[in-house]
C-alpha positions in Angstrom: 25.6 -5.7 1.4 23.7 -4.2 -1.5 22.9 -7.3 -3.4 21.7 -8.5 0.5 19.2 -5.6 -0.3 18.2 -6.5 -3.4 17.2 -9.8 -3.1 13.3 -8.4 -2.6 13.7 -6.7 -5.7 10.8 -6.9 -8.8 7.4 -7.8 -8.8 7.7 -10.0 -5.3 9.2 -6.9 -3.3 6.6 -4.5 -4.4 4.0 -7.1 -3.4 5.6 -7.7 0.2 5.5 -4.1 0.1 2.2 -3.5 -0.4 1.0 -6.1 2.0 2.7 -4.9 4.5 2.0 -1.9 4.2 -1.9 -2.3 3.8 -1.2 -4.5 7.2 0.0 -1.9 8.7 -2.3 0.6 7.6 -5.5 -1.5 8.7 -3.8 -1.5 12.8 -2.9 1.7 13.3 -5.8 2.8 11.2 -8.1 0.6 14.0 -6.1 1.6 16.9 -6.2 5.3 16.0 -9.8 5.3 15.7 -10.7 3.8 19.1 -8.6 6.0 20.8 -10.0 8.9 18.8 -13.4 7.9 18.9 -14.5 5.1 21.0 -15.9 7.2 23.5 -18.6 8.8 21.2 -18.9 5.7 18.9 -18.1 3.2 21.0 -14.8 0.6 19.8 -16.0 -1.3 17.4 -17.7 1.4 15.2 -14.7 3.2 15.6 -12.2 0.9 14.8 -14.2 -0.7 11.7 -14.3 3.3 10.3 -10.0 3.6 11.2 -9.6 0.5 9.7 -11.4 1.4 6.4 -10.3 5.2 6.4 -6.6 4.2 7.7 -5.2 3.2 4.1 -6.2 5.9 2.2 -3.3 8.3 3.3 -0.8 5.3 3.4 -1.0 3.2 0.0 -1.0 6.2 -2.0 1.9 7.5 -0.5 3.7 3.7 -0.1 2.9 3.5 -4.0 4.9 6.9 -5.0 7.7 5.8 -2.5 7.8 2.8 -4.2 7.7 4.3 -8.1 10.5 6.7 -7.0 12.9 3.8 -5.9 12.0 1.8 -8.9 13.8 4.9 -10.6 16.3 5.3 -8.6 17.7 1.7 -8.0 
């Protein structure tokens, strides 16, 4: 099961990864900001400043997630 895991491993993991993660990042970044501030904004403003604010808490964290299990593994 662990070499199942591993398959993802090196340079091609850490970019799948990364792109998900900035994926992810961008929606709920968007969704977070229209619900939080599409009322005083309106959507679209709202959702353009979650989408650009959005990954700046999650790829830094994603990228020391990913440093520790390049140590670990």
């Amino acid at each position: 099961m662990l070499q199942h895991l591993m398959t993802l491993s090196g340079p091609a993991g850490i970019a799948l990864a990364l792109i998900s993660a900035l994926l992810a990042a961008l929606v709920g970044g968007a969704l977070m900001g229209m619900k939080l501030g599409g009322d005083a904004m309106g959507n679209e403003l709202a959702a353009m400043i979650g989408a650009m604010f959005g990954p700046c808490g999650v790829l830094p964290g994603v990228l020391l997630g990913l440093l520790v299990l390049t140590f670990v593994f």
